[in-house]
LOVEX-930828 format. One line per 4 residues: for each residue y, z, x of C-alpha. Coordinates in steps of 0.1 Angstrom, whole numbers. Layout:
residues N
Y Z X ~ ...
end
This chain:
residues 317
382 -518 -37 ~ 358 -503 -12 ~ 347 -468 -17 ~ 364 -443 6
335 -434 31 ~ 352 -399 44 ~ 351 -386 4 ~ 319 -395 1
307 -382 30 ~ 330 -348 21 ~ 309 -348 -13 ~ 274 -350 1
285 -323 24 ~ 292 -302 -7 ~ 267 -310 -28 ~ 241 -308 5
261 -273 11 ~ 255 -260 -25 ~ 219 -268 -21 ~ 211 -249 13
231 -216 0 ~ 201 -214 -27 ~ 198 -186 -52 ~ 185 -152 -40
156 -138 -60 ~ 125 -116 -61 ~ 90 -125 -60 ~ 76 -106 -90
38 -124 -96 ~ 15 -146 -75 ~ -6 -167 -88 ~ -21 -183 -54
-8 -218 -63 ~ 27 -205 -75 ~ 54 -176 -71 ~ 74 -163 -102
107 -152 -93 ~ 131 -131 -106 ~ 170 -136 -100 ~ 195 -113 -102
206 -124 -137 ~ 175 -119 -154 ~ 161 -156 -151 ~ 128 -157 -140
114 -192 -129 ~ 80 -202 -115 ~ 79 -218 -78 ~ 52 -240 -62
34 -227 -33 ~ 11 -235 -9 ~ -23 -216 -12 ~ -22 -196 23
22 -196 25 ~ 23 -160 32 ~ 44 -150 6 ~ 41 -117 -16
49 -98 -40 ~ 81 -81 -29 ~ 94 -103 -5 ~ 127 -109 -10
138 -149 -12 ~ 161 -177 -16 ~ 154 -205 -38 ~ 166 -238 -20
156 -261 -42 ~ 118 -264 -47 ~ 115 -243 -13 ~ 110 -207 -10
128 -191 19 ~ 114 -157 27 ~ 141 -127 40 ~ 131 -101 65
111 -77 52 ~ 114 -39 55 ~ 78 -31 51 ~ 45 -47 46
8 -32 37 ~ -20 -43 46 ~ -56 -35 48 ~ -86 -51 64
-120 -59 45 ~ -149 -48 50 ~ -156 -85 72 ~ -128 -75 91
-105 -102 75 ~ -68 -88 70 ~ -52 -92 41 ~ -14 -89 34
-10 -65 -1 ~ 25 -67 -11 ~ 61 -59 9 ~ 93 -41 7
74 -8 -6 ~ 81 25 4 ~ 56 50 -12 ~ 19 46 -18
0 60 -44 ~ -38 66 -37 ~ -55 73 -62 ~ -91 90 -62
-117 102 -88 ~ -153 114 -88 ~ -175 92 -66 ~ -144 82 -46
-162 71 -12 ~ -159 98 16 ~ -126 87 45 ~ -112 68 15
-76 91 13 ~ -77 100 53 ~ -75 60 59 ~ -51 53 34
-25 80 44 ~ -28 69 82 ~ -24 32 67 ~ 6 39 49
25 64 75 ~ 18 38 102 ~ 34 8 77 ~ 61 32 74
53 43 34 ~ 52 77 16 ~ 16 84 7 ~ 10 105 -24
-23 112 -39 ~ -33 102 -75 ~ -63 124 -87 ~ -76 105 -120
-100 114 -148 ~ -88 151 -148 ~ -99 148 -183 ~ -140 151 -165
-156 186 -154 ~ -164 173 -125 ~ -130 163 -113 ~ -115 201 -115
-142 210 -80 ~ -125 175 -68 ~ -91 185 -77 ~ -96 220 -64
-106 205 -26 ~ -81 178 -23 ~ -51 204 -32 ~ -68 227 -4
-71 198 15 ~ -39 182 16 ~ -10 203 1 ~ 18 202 28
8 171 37 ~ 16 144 7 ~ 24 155 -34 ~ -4 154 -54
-9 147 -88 ~ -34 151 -111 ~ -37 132 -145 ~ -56 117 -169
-49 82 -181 ~ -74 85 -211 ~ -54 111 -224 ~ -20 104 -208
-15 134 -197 ~ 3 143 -161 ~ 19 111 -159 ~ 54 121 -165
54 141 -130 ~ 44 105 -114 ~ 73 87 -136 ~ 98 115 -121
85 106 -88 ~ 95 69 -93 ~ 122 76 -111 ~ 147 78 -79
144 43 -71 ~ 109 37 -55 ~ 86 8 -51 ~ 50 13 -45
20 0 -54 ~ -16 21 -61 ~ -48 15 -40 ~ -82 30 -48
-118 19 -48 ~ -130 -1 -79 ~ -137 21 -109 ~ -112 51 -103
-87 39 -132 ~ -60 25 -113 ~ -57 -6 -141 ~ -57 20 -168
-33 40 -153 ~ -3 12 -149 ~ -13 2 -188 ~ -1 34 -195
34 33 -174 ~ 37 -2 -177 ~ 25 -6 -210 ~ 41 -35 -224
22 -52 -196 ~ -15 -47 -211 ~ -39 -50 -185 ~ -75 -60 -191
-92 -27 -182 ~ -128 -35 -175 ~ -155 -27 -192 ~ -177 0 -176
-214 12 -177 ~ -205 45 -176 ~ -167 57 -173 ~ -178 78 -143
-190 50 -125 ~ -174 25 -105 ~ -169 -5 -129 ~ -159 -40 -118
-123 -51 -110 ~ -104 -73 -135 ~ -66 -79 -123 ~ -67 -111 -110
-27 -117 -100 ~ -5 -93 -84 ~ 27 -87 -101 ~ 54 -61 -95
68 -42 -129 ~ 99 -24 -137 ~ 90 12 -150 ~ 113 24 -180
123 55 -158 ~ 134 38 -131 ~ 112 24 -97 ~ 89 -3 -94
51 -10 -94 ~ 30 -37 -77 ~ -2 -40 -93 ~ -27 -58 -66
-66 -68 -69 ~ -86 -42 -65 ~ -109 -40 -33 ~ -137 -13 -24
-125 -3 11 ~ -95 4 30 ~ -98 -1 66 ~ -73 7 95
-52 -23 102 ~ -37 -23 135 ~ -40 12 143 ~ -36 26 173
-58 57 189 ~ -17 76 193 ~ -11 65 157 ~ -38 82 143
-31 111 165 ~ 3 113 149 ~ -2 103 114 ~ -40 119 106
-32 145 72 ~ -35 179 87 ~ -18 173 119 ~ 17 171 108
30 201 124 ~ 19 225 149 ~ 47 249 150 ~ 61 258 181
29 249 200 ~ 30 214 216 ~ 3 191 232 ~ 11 191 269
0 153 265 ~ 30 133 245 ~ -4 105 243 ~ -27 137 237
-56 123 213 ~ -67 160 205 ~ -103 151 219 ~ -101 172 248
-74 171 267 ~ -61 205 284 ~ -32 220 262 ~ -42 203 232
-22 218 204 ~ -49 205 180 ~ -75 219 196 ~ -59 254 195
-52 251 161 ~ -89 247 155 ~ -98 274 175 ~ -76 296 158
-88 283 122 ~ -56 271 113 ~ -69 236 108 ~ -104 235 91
-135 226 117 ~ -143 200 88 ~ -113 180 86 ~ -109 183 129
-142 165 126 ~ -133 138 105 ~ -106 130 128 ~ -131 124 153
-153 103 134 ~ -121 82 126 ~ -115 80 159 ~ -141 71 173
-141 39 149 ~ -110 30 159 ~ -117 31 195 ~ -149 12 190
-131 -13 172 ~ -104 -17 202 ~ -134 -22 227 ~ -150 -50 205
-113 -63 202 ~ -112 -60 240 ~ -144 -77 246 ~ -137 -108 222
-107 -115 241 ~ -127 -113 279 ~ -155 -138 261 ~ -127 -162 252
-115 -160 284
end
């Protein structure tokens, strides 16, 4: 008797339709070669990738098979070396922590907060090492500095103190991930509310100095309070990614609000344009001469680095 073609075409269909609907999962560690992914039951199962696939931690996927299928994402972060390479950091976040201690490099937190507003993330700043005299004169300008612009927490991971305000804040439901330069204690910090994970923290000269990075694979972890935290390789600078001159008009810490004073520009770069509310701001000392000038220096980068953009693509031509 010959096999009836139609039910075994109707069963490869099936079996061909069960295998397309894949399982949905999260992408919880990369380890360059492979994804580990978490389902929705609690299974967690390691996926081959290619070196350069694209995928994060975060991204949200189906597991067809042996094939990743990345979803939409709502958010990505990304930063640019100091070579100008950029480099995706994780995705689906929605707060940032930046965390800063003594020696932090100068720019570091006004970069990151326009970073992180423009990739649509809550910045907040993490103020390390409160446990050093020296960090209280640090403390003392960043609340000056910033307060009314993102929370700010100060703590000490060496003596675990502070910390609880920061689980609070992830407590609601957030995913984030912390970015500093090398040396500020961001591995030492997520060994304390991640413990169970026990990161190598490396070993430094001198704990106020800037040490050498020593996570190696980024890996999102659950915190006991709620929220989530991707732990990514450390990196010494943060620059603009795809900023725009308007976007750091909008998003530079300080220039939130002006009131009921408007720019008479809606593309006003508070340079000097006529009716800048900025400007006036300035002039009146409501925002500090200092931090006006950093904005300029900022932008001034970022419209040099638009020319040279500019300039590349006329060469090509």
């Amino acid at each position: 008797m010959k096999p009836d073609r139609n039910k075994t075409r109707c069963s490869e269909s099936l079996n061909s339709s069960d295998k397309q609907e894949g399982r949905p999962g999260l992408i919880v560690a990369h380890h360059g070669v492979a994804v580990e992914v978490l389902f929705e039951t609690g299974e967690r199962r390691m996926v081959r990738v290619k070196r350069n696939s694209g995928h994060v931690v975060g991204d949200d996927v189906v597991v067809i098979a042996e094939v990743l299928k990345q979803m939409p994402r709502k958010t990505e972060l990304l930063r640019r070396d100091a070579r100008g390479g950029i480099h995706l950091v994780a995705a689906n976040l929605d707060v940032l922590g930046i965390v800063v201690a003594p020696l932090s490099p100068s720019g570091f937190i006004d970069r990151a907060i326009v970073a992180a507003r423009v990739a649509e993330l809550q910045p907040f700043l993490v103020v390390n090492k409160c446990d050093l005299p020296e960090t209280a004169e640090l403390l003392t300008e960043l609340i000056s500095t910033y307060t009314g612009s993102v929370p700010i927490f100060p703590v000490s991971a060496v003596e675990n103190s502070g910390l609880a305000a920061v689980e609070q804040f992830f407590a609601v439901g957030h995913r984030g991930a912390f970015v500093g330069t090398t040396g500020v204690g961001k591995s030492s910090l997520l060994n304390v509310l991640c413990p169970e994970i026990e990161l190598k923290v490396g070993a430094l000269s001198d704990y106020k100095g800037q040490g050498r990075h020593t996570t190696t694979v980024s890996t999102l972890h659950a915190l006991s309070g709620g929220g989530e935290l991707v732990d990514t390789p450390g990196f010494r600078d943060f620059g603009l990614v795809e900023i725009t001159e308007d976007d750091l008009a909008i998003y530079f810490p300080g220039f939130e609000g002006h009131g009921e004073i408007t720019c008479k520009f809606r593309n006003c770069r508070h340079r000097s344009e006529p009716g800048c509310a900025v400007i006036e701001r300035v002039s009146q000392g409501l925002i500090l001469a200092e931090r006006y000038a950093t904005y300029l220096e900022i932008l001034t980068e970022v419209e040099k680095e638009k020319a040279e953009l500019r300039s590349k693509g006329w060469k090509n031509q």
